[in-house]
C-alpha positions in Angstrom: 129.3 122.8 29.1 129.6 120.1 26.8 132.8 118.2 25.7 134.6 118.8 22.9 133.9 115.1 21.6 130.4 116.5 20.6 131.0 119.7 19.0 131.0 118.7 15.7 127.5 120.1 15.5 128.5 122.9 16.6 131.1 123.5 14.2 128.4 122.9 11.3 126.5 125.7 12.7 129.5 127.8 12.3 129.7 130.6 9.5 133.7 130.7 9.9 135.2 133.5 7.9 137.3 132.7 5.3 140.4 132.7 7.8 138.1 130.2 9.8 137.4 132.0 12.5 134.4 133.2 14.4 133.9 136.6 16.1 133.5 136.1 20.2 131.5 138.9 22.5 132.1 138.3 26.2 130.0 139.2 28.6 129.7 139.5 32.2 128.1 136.9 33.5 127.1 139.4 37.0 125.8 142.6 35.5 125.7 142.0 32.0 128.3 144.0 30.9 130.2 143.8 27.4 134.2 142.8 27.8 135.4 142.3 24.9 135.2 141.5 21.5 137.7 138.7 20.3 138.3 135.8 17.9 137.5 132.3 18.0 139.1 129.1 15.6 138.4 125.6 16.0 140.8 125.1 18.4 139.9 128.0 20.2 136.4 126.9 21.1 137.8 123.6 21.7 140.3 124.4 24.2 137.1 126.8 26.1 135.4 124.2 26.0 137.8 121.9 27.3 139.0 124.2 30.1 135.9 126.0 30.8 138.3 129.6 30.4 138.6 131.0 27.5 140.5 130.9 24.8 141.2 133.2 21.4 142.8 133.3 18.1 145.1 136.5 17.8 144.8 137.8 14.2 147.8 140.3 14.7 150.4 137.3 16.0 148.7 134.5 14.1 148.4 132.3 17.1 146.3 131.0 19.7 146.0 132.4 23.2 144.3 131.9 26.8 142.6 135.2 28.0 144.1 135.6 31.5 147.1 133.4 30.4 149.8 136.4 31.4 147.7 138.6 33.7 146.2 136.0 35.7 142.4 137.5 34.6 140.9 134.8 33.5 137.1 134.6 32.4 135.4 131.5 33.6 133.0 130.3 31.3 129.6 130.0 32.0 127.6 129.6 28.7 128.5 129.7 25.1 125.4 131.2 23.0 125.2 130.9 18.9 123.5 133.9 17.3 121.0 133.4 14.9 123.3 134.2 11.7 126.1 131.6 13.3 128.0 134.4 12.5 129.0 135.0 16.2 129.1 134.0 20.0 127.9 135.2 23.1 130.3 134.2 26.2 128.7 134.8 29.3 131.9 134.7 31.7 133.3 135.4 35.3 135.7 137.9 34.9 138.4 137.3 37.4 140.1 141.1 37.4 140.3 143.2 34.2 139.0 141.6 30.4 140.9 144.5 28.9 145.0 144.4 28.0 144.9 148.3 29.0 143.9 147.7 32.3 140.7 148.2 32.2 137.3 146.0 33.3 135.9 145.9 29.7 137.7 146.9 26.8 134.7 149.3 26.0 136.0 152.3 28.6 136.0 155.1 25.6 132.9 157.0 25.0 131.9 158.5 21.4 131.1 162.3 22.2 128.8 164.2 20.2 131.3 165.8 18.7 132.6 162.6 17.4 136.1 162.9 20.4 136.6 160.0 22.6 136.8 160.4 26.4 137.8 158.0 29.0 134.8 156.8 31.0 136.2 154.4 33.5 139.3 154.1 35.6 141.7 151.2 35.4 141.6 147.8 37.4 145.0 146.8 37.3 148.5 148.2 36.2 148.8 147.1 32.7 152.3 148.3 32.2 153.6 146.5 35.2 151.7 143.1 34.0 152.7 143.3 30.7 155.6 145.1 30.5 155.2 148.3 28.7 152.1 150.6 27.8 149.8 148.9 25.1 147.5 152.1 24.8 146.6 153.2 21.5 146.0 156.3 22.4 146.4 159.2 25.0 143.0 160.7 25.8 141.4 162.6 29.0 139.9 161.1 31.8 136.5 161.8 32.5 134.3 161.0 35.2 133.4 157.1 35.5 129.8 155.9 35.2 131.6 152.5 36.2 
């Protein structure tokens, strides 16, 4: 990882949306698996860069915030790839319990049916309700079995 001190390339090679942000796939570093899809700012990168966990920018709240910071699932960063637009990252991470806020290992854990209905492919990791609170899950939906 390199320090923040030297990302001013970086940056330049950047094609921020006009909220100045930058759209962030993680991926497991292990088995290759997609996470999660979040947001990256200037500070965001930074800060991941900094801490070698990472970090996000919440378009809902407006604010910055550390993946793992309330459950204790952190990623642990081990590369940071630029596509070739500069229109988004790769993380490839260690995923210390679930990436996903519902409880689940990646947030990707609904399939697309033929018929266009979503089913539950994978069975949750961790209790999201008693980390967080209450139930964040848009929506109710079947469980199937798990190819997980």
């Amino acid at each position: 990882m390199s320090s923040p001190a030297t990302d001013l390339a970086l940056f330049d090679q950047i094609k921020w949306t006009a909220d100045g942000l930058v759209a962030a796939i993680v991926q497991d570093s292990e088995n290759d698996q997609v996470l999660m899809l979040a947001w990256m700012d200037r500070p965001a990168i930074i800060n991941t860069l900094a801490t070698g966990q990472t970090h996000f920018y919440s378009r809902s709240r407006k604010s910055s915030w550390h993946k793992g910071g309330t459950s204790g699932h952190v990623q642990y960063v081990e590369s940071i790839r630029v596509d070739c637009d500069g229109d988004v990252l790769l993380i490839r991470a260690r995923q210390v319990g679930g990436a996903c806020h519902e409880g689940y290992r990646t947030c990707f854990f609904r399939e697309v049916t033929a018929d266009g209905s979503l089913h539950i492919i994978a069975t949750p990791v961790f209790d999201a309700e008693g980390v967080y609170g209450e139930t964040k899950a848009r929506t109710s939906l079947p469980e199937t079995t798990s190819g997980e």
